[in-house]
C-alpha positions as CSV (number, residue, x, y, z in Angstrom):
1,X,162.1,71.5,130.8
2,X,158.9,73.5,130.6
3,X,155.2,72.0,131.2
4,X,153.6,73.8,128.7
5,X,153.8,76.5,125.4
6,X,151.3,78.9,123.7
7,X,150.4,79.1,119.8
8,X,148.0,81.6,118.4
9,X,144.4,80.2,117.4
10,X,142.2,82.0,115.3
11,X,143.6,85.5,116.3
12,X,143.7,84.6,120.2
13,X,146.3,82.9,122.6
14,X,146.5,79.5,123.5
15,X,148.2,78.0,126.0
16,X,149.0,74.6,126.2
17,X,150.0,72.8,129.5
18,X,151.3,68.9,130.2
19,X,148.9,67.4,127.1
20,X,150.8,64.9,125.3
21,X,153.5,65.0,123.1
22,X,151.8,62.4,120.8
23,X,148.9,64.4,120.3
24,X,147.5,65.7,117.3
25,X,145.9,69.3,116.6
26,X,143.0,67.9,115.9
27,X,142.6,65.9,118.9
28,X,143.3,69.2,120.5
29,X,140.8,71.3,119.2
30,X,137.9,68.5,119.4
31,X,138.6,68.9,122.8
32,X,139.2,72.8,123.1
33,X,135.6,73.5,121.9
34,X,132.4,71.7,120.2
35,X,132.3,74.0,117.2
36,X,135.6,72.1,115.9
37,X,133.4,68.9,116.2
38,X,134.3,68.3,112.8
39,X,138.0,68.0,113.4
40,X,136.7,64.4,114.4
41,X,137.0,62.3,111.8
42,X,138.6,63.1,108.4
43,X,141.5,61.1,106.4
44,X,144.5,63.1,105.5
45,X,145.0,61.4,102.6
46,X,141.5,62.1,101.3
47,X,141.3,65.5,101.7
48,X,141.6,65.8,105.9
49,X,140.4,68.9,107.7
50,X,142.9,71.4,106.8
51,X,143.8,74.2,108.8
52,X,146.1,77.7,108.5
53,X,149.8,77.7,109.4
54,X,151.2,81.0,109.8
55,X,155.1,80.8,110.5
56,X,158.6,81.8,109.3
57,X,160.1,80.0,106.3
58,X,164.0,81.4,106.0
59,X,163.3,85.0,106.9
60,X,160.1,84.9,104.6
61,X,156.3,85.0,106.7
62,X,154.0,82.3,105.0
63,X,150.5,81.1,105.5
64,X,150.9,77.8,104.6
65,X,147.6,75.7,104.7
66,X,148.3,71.6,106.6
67,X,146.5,69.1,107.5
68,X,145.1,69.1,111.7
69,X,145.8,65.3,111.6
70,X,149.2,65.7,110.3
71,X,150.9,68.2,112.9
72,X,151.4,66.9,116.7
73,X,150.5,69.6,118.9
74,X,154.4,70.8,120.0
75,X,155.2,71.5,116.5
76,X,152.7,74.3,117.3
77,X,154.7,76.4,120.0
78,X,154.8,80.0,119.0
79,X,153.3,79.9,115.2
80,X,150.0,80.6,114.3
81,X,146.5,78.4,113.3
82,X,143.6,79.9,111.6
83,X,140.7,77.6,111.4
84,X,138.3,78.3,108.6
85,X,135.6,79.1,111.3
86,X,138.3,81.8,112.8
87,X,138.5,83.3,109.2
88,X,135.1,83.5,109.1
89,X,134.9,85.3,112.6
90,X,137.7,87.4,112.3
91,X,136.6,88.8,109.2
92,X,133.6,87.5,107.2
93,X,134.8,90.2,103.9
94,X,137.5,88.7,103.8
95,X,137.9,87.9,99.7
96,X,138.7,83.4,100.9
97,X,135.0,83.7,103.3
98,X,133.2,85.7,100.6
99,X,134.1,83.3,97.7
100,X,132.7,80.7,100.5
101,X,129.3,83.0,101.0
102,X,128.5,83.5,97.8
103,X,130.3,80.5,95.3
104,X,127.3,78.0,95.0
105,X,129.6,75.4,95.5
106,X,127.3,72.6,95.8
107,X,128.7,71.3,98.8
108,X,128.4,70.2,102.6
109,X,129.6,72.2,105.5
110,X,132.7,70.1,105.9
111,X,133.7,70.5,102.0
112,X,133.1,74.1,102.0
113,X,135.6,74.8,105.1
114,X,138.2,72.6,103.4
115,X,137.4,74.8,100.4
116,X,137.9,78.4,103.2
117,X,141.4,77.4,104.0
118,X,142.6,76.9,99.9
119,X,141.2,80.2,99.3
120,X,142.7,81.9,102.3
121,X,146.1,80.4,101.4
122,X,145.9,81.0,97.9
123,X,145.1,84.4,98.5
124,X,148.6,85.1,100.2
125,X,150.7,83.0,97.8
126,X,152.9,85.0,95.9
127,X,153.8,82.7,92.9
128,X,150.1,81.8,91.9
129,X,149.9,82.9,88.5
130,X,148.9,80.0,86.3
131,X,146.1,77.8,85.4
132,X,147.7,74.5,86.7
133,X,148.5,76.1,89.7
134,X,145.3,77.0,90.6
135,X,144.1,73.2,90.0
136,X,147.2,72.5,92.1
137,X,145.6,74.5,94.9
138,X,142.7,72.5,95.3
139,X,143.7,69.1,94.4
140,X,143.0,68.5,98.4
141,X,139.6,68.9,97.5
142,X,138.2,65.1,97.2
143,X,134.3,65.2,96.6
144,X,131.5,63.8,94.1
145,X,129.4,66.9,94.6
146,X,131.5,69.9,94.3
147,X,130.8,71.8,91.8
148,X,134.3,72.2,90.3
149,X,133.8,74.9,87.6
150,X,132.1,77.0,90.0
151,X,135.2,76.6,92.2
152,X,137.6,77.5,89.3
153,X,135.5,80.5,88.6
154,X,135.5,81.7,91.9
155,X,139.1,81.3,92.3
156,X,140.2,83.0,89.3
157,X,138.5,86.1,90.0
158,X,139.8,86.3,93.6
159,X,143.2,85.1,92.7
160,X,143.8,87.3,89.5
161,X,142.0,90.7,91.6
162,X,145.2,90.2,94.7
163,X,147.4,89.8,91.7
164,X,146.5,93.0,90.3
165,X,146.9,94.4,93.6
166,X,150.5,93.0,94.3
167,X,151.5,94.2,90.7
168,X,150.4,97.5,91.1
169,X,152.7,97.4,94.8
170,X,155.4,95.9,93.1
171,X,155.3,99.0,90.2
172,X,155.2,101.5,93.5
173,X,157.9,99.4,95.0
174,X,160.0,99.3,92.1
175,X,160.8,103.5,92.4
176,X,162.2,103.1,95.7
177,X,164.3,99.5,94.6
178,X,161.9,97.4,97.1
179,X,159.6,95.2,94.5
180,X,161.4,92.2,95.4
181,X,160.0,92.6,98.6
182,X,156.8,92.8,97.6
183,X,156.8,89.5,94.9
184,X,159.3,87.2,97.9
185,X,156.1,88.3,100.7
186,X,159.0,90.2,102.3
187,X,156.7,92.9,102.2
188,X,153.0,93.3,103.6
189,X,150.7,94.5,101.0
190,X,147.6,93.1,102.8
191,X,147.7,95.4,105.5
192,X,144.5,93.1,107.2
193,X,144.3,92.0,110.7
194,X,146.1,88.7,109.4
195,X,148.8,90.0,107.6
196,X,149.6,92.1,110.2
197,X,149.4,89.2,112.7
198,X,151.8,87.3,110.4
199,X,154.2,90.1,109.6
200,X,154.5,89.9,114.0
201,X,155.7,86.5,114.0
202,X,159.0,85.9,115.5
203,X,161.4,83.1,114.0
204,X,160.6,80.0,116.0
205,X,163.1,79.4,119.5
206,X,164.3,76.5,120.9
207,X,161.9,74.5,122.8
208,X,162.1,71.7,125.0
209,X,158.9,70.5,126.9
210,X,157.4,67.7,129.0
211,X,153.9,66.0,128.5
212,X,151.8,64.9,132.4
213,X,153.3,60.9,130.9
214,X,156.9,62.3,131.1
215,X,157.5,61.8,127.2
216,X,159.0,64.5,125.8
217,X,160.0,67.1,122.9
218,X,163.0,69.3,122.0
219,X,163.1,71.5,119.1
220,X,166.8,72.3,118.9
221,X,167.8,75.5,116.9
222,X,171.4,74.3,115.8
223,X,172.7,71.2,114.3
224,X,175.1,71.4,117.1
225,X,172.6,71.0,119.8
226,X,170.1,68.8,117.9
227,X,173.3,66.3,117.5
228,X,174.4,66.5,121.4
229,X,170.3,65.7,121.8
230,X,170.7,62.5,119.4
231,X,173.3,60.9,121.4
232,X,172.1,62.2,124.8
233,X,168.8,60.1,123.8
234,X,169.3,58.0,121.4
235,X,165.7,56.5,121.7
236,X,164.4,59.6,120.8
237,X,162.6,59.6,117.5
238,X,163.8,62.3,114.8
239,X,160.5,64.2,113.5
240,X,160.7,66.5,110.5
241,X,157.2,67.6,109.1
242,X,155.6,65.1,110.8
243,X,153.5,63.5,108.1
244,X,154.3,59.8,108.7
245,X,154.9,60.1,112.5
246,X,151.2,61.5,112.9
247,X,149.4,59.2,111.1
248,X,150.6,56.8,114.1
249,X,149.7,59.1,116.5
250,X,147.4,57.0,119.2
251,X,148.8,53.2,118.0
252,X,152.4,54.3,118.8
253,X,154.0,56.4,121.5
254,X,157.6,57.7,121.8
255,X,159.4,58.6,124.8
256,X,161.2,61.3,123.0
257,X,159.9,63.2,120.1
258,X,163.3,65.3,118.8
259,X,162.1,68.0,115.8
260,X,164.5,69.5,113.1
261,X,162.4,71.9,111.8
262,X,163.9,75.0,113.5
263,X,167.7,73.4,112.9
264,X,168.4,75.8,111.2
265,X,171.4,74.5,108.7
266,X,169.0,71.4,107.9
267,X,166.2,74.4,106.7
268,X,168.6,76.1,104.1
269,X,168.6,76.2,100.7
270,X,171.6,76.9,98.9
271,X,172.2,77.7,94.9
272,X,175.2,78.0,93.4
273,X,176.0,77.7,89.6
274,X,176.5,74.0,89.6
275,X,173.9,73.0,92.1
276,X,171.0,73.2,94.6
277,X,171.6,71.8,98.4
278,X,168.5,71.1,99.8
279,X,168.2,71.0,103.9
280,X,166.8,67.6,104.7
281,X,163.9,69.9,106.6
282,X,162.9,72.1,103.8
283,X,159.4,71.2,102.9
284,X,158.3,69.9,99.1
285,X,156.3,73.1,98.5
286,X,159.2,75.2,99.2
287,X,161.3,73.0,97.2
288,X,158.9,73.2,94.2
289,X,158.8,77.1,94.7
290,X,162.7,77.6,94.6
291,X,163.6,74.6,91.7
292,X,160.5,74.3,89.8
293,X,160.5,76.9,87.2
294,X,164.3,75.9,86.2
295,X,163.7,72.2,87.0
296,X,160.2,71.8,85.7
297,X,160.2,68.0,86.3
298,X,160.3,68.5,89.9
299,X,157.5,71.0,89.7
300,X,155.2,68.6,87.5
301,X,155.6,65.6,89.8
302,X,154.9,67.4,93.0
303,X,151.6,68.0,91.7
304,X,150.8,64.1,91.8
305,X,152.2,63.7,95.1
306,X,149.8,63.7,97.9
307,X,147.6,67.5,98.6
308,X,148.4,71.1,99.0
309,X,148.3,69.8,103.0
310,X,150.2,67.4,102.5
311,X,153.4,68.9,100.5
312,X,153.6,72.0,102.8
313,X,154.5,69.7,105.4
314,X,156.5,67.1,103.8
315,X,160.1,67.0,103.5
316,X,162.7,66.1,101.2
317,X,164.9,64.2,103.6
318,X,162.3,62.8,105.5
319,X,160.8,61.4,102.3
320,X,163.7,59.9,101.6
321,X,164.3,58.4,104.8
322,X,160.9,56.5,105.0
323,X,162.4,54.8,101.4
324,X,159.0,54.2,100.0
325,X,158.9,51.9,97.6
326,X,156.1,53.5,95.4
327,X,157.1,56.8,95.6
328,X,156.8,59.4,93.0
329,X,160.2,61.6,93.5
330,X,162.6,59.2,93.9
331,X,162.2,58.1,90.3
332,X,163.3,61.9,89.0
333,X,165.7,62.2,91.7
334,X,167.6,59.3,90.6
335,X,167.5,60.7,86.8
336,X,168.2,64.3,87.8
337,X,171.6,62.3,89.2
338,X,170.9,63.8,92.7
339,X,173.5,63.3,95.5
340,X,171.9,62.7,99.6
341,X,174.8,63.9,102.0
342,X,175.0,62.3,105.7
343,X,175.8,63.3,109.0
344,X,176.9,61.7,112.0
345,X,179.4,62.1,114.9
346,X,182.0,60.4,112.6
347,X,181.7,63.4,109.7
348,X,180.0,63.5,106.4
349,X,179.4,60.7,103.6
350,X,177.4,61.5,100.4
351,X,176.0,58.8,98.3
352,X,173.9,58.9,94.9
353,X,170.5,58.7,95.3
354,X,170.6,55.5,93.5
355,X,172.7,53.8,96.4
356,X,170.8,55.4,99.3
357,X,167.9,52.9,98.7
358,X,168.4,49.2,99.9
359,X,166.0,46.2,99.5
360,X,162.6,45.8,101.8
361,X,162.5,49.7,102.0
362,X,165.8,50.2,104.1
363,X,168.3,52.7,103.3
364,X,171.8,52.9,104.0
365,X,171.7,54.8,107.2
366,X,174.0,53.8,109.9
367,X,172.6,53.9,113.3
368,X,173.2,57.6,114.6
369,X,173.3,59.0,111.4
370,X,171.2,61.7,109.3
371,X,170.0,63.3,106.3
372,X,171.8,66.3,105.8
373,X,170.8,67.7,102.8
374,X,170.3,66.2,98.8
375,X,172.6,67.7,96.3
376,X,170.6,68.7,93.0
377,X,173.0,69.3,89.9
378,X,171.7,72.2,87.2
379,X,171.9,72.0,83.7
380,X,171.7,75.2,82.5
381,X,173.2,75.2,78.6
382,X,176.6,76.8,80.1
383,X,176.8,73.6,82.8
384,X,176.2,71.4,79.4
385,X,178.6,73.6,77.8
386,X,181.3,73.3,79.9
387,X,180.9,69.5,80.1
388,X,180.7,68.9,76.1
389,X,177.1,68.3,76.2
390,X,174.9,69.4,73.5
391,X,171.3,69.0,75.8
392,X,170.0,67.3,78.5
393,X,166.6,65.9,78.3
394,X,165.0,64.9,81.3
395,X,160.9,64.2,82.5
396,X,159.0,61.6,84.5
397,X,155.4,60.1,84.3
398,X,153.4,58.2,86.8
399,X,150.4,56.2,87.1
400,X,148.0,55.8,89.4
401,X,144.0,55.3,90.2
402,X,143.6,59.3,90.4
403,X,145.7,62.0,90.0
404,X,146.4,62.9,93.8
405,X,146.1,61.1,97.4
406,X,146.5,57.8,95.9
407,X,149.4,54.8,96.1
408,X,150.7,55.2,92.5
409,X,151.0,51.7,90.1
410,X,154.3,52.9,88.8
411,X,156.2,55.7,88.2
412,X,159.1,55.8,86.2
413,X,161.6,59.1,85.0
414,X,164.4,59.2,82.4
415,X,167.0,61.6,81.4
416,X,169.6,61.6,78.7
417,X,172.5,63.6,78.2
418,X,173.6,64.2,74.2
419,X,176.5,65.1,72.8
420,X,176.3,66.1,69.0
421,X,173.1,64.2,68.0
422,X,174.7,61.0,70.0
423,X,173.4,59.6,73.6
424,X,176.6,60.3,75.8
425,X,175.1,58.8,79.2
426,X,171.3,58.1,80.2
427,X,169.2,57.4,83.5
428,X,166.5,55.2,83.6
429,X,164.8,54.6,87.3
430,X,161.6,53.2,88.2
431,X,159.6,52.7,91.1
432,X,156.5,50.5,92.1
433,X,158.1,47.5,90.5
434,X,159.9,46.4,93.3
435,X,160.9,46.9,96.9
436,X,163.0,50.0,96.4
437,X,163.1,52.1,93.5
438,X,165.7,51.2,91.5
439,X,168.1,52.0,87.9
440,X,167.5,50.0,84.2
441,X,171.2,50.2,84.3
442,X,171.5,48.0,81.4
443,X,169.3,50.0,78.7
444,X,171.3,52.5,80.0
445,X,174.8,51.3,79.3
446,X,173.4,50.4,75.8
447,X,172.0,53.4,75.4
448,X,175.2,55.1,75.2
449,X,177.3,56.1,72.3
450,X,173.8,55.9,69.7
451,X,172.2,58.2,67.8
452,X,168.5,59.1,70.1
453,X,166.1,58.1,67.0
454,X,163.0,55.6,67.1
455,X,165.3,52.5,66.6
456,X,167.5,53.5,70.1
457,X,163.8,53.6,71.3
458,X,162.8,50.4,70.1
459,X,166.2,48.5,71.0
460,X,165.8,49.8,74.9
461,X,162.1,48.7,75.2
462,X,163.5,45.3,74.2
463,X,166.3,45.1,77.0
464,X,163.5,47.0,79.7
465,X,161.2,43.9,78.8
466,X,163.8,41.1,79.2
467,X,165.7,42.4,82.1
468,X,163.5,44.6,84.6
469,X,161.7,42.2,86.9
470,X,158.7,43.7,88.3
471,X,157.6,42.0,91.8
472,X,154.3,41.8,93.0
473,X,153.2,44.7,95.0
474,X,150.7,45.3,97.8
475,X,148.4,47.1,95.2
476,X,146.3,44.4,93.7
477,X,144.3,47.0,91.0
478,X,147.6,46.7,89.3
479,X,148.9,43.4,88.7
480,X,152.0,42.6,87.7
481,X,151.6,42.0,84.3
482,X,150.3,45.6,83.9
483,X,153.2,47.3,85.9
484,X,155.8,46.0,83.3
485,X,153.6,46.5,80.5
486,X,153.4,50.6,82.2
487,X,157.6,49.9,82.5
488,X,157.9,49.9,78.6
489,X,155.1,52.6,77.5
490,X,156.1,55.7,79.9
491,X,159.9,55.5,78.4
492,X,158.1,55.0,74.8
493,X,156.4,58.2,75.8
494,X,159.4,59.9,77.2
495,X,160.4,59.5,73.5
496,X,158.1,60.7,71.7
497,X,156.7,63.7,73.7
498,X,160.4,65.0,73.6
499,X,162.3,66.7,70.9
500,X,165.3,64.4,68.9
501,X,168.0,65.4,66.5
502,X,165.3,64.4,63.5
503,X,162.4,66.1,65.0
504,X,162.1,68.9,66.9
505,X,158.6,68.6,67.3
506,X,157.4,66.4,70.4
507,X,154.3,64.3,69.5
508,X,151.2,65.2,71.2
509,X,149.5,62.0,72.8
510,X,146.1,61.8,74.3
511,X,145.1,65.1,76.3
512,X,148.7,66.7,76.2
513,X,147.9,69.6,74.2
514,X,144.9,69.9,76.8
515,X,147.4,70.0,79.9
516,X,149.4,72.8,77.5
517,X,146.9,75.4,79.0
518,X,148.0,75.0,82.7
519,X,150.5,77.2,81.7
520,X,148.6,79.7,81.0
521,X,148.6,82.5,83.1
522,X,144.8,83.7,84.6
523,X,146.5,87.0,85.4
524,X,148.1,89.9,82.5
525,X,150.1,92.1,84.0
526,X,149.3,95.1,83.0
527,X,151.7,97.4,80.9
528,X,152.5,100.6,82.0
């Protein structure tokens, strides 16, 4: 085993020799030098101190923007960290340290180097085209004192100016049959120093090194080798992004860290006709990028879970393996009738998400055993089609103090399948009501068979009421009384914000014909 790796830091190598396993980037780089003294404190779940990731996603270079508290220094090994101070160094023109210099932001130091690392990733981002995608971008942002329209401002002008830029390379492109290149980031249109830095990475190698305690951490390439690692140490803890893991980092120390972020078959994604399988590594914002337009549910509760930071390094698999009782996907996984398949010596299982989750926040994994990948059916109209469906409506709400980095009250999602004007099958799950998210199986049986009209509505409220229990949770600004009172109203707005066989017109309640604009795009393309 080797002693020590190198990464890239702001433009320059790094080498790292016997430091820690367990230790975080921004441990590291309080250390390394007193100009990152601010790396110091920060909470990752209010905003952190964010920093640039340059890597390899598929075959696809990415700057990716993630949280110093939330990556342990050997995930590091051969990618490449921009600081916002490097940014600035490197090249103070550059469109994310000129919105900086000039913005009038109306904030301190540490807020406006949070705010150079949104820019700089936004900048690169290929699918940034909308309104509520912009927010999106800095929801990480957590301040009284910004000033928020000036922010908005800022970043429309430089978002919508490298959009013109990549449409006008994608219209050159097109001649020679290349333009996908240029809208999948194939392609470098940037031509700056980072681009071309970026555009030079090589896809991430096997790595297996040593810290001066004798812990230590392998980053298999194979499912092959990372399963011959899993029973030659079967100690060893199994690391994915990282975001749980770190946040112990100091209080807890593991004697074997074993990553599957370079496993390659765990970091596919596969579409067929019927279905998306998702690699149990593949981050949330990758996820969101490849599902989100068809499976806009997906893309709308992303944006209320966690930061920017936070969902580039999450993963799918290793949020479901942490079964968290409050959280906001499992809900919509459950109603999109999503499938988790395991791995271990023995072969492959699959399980609906429904039965994956077990009480007190266990799951049903057997000791030795994996998340392989989550199944993800479509529902295109010739899917329905073929299965004698008329329409499949599906969305999901949840509530909480503030609209990112928070523990949510409840969150609920619902689906229904019809048939003719008549429910044929329905999905109703919750979660922050109890101590794993869980089905209203029997509104759903009586659900089925009935016409989807106010009176269905009314009749299911009265069986959620009488037979979903909601226990008391560890968040006491939302008693219990108020979580099953928030059980009943999000399925009455499912209802009525969706179209029925009387009304195709959904009902527009509070601010919803406000959050209409997100979809607007900030960028025309231009016509040629």
């Amino acid at each position: 085993m080797q002693s020590w790796f190198t990464f890239e830091l702001d433009g320059g190598t790094c080498r790292v020799e016997h430091e820690a396993t367990h230790e975080t980037l921004a441990e590291y780089l309080v250390k390394l030098d007193p100009c990152f003294s601010r790396f110091s404190k920060g909470d990752p779940w209010l905003g952190g101190t964010p920093v640039i990731l340059g890597d390899i996603e598929g075959d696809i270079p990415r700057f990716r923007v993630v949280d110093a508290h939330l990556m342990l220094l050997p995930m590091l090994a051969g990618r490449q960290v921009w600081t916002a101070e490097g940014i600035r160094a490197n090249d103070p023109y550059h469109p994310a340290a000129m919105a900086i210099a000039h913005g009038h932001f109306e904030c301190g130091a540490d807020r406006s180097a949070i705010l150079s690392t949104l820019f700089f990733e936004g900048y690169y981002r290929t699918d940034l085209r909308r309104l509520g995608q912009m927010n999106d971008q800095f929801d990480g942002l957590v301040s009284r004192t910004a000033n928020i329209p000036a922010i908005r401002r800022a970043a429309a002008q430089v978002f919508a100016n490298v959009e013109q830029m990549r449409h006008e390379a994608a219209q050159k492109a097109d001649k020679s049959g290349l333009a996908s290149q240029v809208w999948s980031g194939r392609k470098d249109i940037y031509q700056d120093k980072f681009s071309k830095k970026l555009h030079r990475l090589k896809p991430r190698s096997e790595i297996s090194y040593v810290d001066r305690s004798k812990r230590r951490y392998y980053q298999p390439t194979s499912l092959v080798e990372f399963l011959r690692l899993r029973k030659e140490y079967p100690d060893a803890q199994v690391i994915a992004g990282g975001t749980s893991l770190a946040q112990q980092a100091g209080q807890v120390e593991w004697a074997g860290l074993i990553s599957v972020e370079s496993v390659t078959e765990l970091n596919s994604v596969i579409a067929t006709e019927d279905y998306w399988e998702i690699g149990a590594a593949v981050s949330l914002t990758r996820v969101g990028e490849l599902i989100g337009r068809e499976c806009e549910p997906f893309a709308k509760i992303l944006r209320r879970f966690g930061s920017r930071s936070v969902r580039n390094r999450a993963t799918l698999g290793g949020y479901l393996a942490t079964a968290w009782s409050s959280g906001q996907l499992s809900p919509l996984l459950i109603a999109l009738n999503a499938r988790v398949i395991l791995l271990s010596e023995d072969g492959e299982r699959d399980a609906p998400i429904s039965q994956f989750f077990e009480a007190e926040e266990r799951t049903i994994l057997r000791p030795g055993e994996i998340i392989r990948s989550i199944l993800i059916p479509r529902a295109t109209e010739s899917i329905l089609a073929d299965r004698g469906m008329t329409a499949r409506i599906c969305d999901t709400y949840t509530v909480a103090p503030r609209r990112s980095l928070a523990e949510p009250y409840v969150t609920g999602a619902f689906a229904i399948e019809l048939r003719e004007g008549l429910i044929a099958k329905a999905w109703i799950a919750y979660s922050g009501i109890s101590d794993c998210p869980l089905r209203a199986r029997e509104a759903e049986e009586a659900l089925a068979g009935k016409t989807w009209n106010e009176d269905t509505m009314f009749g299911a409220l009265s069986l959620l009421n009488k037979n979903v229990t909601v226990l008391k949770g560890e968040n006491e600004r939302a008693d219990r009384d108020y979580r099953k009172q928030l059980v009943i109203t999000l399925f009455q707005k499912f209802f009525y914000q969706h179209p029925t066989p009387s009304s195709v017109k959904p009902e527009n309640l509070t601010a919803t014909s406000n959050f209409s604009l997100l979809n607007q795009p900030f960028f025309d393309t231009l016509s040629d």
